[in-house]
N, CA, C and O atoms as a GROMACS GRO file, in nm:
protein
  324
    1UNK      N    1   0.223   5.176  13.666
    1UNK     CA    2   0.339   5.182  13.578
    1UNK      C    3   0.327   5.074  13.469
    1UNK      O    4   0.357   5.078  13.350
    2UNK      N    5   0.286   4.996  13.531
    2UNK     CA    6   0.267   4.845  13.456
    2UNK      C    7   0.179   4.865  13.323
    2UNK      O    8   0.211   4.813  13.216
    3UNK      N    9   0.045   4.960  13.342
    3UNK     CA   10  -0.080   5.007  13.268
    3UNK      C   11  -0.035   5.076  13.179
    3UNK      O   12  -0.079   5.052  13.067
    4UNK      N   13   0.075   5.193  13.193
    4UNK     CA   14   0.131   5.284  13.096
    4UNK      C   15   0.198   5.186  12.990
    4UNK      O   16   0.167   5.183  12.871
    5UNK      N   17   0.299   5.102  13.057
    5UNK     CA   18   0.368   5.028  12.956
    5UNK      C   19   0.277   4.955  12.868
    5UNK      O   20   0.288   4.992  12.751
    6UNK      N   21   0.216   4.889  12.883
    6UNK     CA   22   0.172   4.853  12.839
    6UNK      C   23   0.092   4.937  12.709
    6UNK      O   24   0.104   4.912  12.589
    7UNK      N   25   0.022   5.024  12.762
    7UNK     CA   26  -0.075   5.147  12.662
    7UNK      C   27   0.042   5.184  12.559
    7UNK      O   28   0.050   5.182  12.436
    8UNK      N   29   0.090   5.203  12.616
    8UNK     CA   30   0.228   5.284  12.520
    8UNK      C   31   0.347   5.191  12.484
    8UNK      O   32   0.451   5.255  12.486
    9UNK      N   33   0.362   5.086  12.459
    9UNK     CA   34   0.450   5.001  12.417
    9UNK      C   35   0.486   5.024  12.298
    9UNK      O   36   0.601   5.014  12.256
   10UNK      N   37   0.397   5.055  12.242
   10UNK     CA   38   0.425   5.078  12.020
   10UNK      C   39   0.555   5.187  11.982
   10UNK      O   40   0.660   5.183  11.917
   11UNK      N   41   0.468   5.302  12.080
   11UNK     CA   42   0.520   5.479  12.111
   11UNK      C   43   0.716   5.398  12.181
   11UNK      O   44   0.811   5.428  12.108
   12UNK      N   45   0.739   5.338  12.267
   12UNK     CA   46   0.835   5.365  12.349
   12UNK      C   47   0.905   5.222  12.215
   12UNK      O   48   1.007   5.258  12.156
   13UNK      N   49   0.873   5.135  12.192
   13UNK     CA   50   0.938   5.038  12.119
   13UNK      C   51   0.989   5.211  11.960
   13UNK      O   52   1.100   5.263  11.960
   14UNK      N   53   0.931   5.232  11.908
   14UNK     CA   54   0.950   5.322  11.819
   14UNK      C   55   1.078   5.440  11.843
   14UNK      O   56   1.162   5.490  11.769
   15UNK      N   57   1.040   5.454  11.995
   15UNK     CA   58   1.142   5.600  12.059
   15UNK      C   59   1.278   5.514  12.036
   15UNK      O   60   1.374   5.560  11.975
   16UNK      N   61   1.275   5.424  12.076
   16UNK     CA   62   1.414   5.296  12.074
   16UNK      C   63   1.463   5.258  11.971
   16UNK      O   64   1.582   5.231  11.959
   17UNK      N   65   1.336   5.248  11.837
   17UNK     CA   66   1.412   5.233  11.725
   17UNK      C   67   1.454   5.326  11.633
   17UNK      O   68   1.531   5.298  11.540
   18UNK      N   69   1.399   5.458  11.657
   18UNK     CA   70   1.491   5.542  11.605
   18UNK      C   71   1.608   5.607  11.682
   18UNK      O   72   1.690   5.685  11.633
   19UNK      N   73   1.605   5.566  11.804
   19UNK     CA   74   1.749   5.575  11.843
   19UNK      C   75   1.851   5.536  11.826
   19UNK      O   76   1.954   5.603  11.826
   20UNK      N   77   1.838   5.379  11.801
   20UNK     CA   78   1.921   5.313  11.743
   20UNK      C   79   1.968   5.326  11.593
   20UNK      O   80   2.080   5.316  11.543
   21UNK      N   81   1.825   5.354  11.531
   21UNK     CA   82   1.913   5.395  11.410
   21UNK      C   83   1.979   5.536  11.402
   21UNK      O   84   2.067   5.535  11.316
   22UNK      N   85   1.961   5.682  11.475
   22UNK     CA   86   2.027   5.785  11.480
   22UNK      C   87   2.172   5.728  11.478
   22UNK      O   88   2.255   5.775  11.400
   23UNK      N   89   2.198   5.643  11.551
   23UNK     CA   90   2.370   5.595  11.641
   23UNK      C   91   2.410   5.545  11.521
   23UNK      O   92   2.512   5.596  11.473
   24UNK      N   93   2.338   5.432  11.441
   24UNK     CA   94   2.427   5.353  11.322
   24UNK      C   95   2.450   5.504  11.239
   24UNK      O   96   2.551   5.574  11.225
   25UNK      N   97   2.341   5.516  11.203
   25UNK     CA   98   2.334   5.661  11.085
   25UNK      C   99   2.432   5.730  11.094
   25UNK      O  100   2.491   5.758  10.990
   26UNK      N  101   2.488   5.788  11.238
   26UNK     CA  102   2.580   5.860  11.300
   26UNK      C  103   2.748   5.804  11.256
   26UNK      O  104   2.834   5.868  11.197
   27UNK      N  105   2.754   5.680  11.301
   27UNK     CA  106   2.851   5.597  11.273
   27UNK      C  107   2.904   5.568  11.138
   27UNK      O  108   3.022   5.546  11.112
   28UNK      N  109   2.767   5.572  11.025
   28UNK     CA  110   2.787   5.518  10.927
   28UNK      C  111   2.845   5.635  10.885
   28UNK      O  112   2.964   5.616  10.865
   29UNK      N  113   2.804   5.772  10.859
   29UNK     CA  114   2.812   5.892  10.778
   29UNK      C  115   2.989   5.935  10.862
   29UNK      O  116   3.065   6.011  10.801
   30UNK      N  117   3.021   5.891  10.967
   30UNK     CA  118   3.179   5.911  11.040
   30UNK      C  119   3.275   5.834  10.946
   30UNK      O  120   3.387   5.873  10.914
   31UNK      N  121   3.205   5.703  10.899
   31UNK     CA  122   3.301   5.638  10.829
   31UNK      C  123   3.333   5.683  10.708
   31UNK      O  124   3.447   5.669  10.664
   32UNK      N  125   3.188   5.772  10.605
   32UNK     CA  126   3.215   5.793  10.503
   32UNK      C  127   3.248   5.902  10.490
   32UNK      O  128   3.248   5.946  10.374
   33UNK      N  129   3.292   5.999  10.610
   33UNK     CA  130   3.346   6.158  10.616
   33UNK      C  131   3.475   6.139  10.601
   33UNK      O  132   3.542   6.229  10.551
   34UNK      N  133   3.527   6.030  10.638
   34UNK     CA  134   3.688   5.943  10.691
   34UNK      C  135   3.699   5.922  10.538
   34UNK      O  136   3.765   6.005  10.476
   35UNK      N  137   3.642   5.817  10.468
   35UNK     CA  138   3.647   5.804  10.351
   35UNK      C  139   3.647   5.918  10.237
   35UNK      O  140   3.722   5.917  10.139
   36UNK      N  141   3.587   5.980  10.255
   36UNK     CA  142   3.636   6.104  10.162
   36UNK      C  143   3.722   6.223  10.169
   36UNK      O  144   3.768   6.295  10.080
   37UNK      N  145   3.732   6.225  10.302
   37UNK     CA  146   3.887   6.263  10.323
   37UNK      C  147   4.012   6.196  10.255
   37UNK      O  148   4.112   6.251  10.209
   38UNK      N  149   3.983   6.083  10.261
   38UNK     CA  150   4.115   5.971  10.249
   38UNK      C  151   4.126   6.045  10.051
   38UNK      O  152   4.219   6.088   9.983
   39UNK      N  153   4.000   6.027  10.030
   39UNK     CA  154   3.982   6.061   9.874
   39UNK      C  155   4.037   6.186   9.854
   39UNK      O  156   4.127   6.222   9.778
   40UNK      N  157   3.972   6.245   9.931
   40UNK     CA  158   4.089   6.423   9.914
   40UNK      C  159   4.227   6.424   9.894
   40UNK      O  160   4.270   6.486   9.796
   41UNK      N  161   4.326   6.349   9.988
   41UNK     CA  162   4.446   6.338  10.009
   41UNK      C  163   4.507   6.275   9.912
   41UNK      O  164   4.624   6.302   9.883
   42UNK      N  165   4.422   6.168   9.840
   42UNK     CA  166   4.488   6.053   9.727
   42UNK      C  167   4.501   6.150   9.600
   42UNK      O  168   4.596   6.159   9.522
   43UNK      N  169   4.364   6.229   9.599
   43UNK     CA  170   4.382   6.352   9.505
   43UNK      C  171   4.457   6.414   9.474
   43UNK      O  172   4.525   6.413   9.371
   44UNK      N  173   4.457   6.491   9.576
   44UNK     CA  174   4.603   6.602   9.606
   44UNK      C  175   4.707   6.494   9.631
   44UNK      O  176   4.796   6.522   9.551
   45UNK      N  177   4.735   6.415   9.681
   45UNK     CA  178   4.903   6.367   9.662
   45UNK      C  179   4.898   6.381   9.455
   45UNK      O  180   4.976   6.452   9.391
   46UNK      N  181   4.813   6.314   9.408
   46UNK     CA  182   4.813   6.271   9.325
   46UNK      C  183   4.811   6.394   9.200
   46UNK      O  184   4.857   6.367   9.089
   47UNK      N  185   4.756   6.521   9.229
   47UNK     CA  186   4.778   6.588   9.166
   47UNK      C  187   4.922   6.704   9.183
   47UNK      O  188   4.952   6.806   9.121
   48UNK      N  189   4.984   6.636   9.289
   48UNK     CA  190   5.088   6.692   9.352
   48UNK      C  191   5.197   6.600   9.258
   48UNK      O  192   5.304   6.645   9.216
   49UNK      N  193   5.159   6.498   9.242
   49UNK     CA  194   5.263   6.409   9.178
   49UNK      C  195   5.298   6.428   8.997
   49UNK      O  196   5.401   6.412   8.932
   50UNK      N  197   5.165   6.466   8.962
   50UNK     CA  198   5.128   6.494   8.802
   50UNK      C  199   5.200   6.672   8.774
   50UNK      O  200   5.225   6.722   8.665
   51UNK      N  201   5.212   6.711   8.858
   51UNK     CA  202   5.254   6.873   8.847
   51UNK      C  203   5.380   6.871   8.842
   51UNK      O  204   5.445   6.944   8.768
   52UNK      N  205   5.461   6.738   8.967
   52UNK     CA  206   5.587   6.740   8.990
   52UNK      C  207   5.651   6.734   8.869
   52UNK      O  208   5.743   6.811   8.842
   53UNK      N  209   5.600   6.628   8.772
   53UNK     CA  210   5.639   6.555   8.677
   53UNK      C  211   5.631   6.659   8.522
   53UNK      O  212   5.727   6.669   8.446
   54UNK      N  213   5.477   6.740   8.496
   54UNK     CA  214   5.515   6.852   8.440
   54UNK      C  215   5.622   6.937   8.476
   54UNK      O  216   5.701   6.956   8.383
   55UNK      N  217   5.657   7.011   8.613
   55UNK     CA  218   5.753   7.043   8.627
   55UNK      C  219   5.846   6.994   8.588
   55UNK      O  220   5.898   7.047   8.490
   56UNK      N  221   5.909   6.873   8.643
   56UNK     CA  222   6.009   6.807   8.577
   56UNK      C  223   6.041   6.804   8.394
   56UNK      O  224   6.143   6.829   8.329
   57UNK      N  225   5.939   6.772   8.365
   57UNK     CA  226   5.983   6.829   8.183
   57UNK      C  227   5.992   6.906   8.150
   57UNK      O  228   6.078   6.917   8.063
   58UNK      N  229   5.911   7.035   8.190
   58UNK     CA  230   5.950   7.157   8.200
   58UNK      C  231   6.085   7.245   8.192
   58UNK      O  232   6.125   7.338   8.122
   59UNK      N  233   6.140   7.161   8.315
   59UNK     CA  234   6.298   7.186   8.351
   59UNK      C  235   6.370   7.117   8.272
   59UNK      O  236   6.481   7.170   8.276
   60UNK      N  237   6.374   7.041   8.213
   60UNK     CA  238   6.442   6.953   8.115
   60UNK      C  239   6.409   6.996   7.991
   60UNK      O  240   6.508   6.973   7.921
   61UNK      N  241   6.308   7.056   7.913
   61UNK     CA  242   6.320   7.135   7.823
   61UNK      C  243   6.350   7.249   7.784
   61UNK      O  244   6.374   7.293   7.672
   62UNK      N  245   6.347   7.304   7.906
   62UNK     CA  246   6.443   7.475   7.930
   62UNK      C  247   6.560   7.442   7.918
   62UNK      O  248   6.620   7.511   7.836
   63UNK      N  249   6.640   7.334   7.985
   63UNK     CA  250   6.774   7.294   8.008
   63UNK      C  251   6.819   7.252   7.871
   63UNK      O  252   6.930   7.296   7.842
   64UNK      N  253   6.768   7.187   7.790
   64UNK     CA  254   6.825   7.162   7.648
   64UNK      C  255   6.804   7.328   7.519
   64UNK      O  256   6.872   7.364   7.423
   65UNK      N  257   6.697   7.377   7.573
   65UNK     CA  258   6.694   7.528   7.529
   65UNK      C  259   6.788   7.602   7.554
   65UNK      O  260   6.853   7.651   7.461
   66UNK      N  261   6.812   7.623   7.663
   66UNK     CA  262   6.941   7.695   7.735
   66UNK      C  263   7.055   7.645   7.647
   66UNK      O  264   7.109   7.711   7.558
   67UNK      N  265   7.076   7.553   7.674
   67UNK     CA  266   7.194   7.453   7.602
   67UNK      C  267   7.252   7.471   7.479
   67UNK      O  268   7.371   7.462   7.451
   68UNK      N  269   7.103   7.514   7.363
   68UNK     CA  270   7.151   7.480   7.294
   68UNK      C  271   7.138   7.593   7.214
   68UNK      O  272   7.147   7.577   7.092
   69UNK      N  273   7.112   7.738   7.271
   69UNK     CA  274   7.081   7.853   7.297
   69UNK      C  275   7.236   7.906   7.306
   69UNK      O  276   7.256   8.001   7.230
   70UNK      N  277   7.341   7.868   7.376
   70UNK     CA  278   7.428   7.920   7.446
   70UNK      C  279   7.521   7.838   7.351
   70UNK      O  280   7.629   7.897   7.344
   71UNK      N  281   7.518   7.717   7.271
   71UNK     CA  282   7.618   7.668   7.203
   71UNK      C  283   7.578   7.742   7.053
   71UNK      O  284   7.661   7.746   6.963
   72UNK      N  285   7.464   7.789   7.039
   72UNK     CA  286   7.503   7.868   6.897
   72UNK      C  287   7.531   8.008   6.973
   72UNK      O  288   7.644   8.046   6.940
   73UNK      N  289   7.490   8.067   7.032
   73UNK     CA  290   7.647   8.203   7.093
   73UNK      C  291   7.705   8.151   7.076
   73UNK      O  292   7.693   8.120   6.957
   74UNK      N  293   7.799   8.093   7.128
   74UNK     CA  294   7.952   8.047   7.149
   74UNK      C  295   7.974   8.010   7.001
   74UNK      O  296   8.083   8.052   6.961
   75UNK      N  297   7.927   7.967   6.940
   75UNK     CA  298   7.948   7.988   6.757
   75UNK      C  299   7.967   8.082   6.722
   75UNK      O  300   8.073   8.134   6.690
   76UNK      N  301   7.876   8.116   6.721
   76UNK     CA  302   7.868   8.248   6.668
   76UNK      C  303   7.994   8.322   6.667
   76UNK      O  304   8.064   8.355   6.570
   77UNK      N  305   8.015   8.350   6.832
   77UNK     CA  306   8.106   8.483   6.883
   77UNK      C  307   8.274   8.401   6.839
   77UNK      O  308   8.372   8.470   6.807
   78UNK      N  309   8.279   8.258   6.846
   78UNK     CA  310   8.413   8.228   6.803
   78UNK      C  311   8.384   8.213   6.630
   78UNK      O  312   8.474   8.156   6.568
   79UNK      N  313   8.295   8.249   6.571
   79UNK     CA  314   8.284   8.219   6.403
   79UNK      C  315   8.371   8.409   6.361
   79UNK      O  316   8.471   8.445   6.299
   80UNK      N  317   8.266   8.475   6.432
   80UNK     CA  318   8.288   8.572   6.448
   80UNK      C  319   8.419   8.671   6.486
   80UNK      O  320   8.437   8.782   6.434
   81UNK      N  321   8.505   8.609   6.583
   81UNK     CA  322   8.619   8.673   6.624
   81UNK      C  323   8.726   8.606   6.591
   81UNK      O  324   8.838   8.649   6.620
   0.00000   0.00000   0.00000
């Protein structure tokens, strides 16, 4: 047993060091799957937030349209009658 180890020390030191690095590699690419998720979400909140806000003017420029839409009727129909 002693003879093998020895013969083959290079081979079994090697099997060990790419094991170890599979595990970091493994670990590392978990963190940066986490991380770009996180990036997804900041996105989308964020393009969730920029839409809200078009919306929002949106509605506030219909609302003064409407407004001011409905105060020349009302002219009108009392100029009128």
């Amino acid at each position: 047993m002693a003879e093998q180890l020895t013969a083959y020390w290079p081979q079994i030191l090697a099997i060990v060091g790419v094991i170890v690095m599979f595990v970091k590699l493994k670990s590392a690419v978990g963190e940066l799957r986490k991380d770009v998720d996180d990036i997804h979400k900041r996105d989308t909140y964020t393009q969730v937030v920029k839409l809200r806000a078009d919306l929002d003017a949106l509605k506030a420029s219909t609302d003064e349209k409407t407004k001011s839409l409905f105060s020349l009727w009302n002219t009108r129909i009392f100029k009128d009658g």
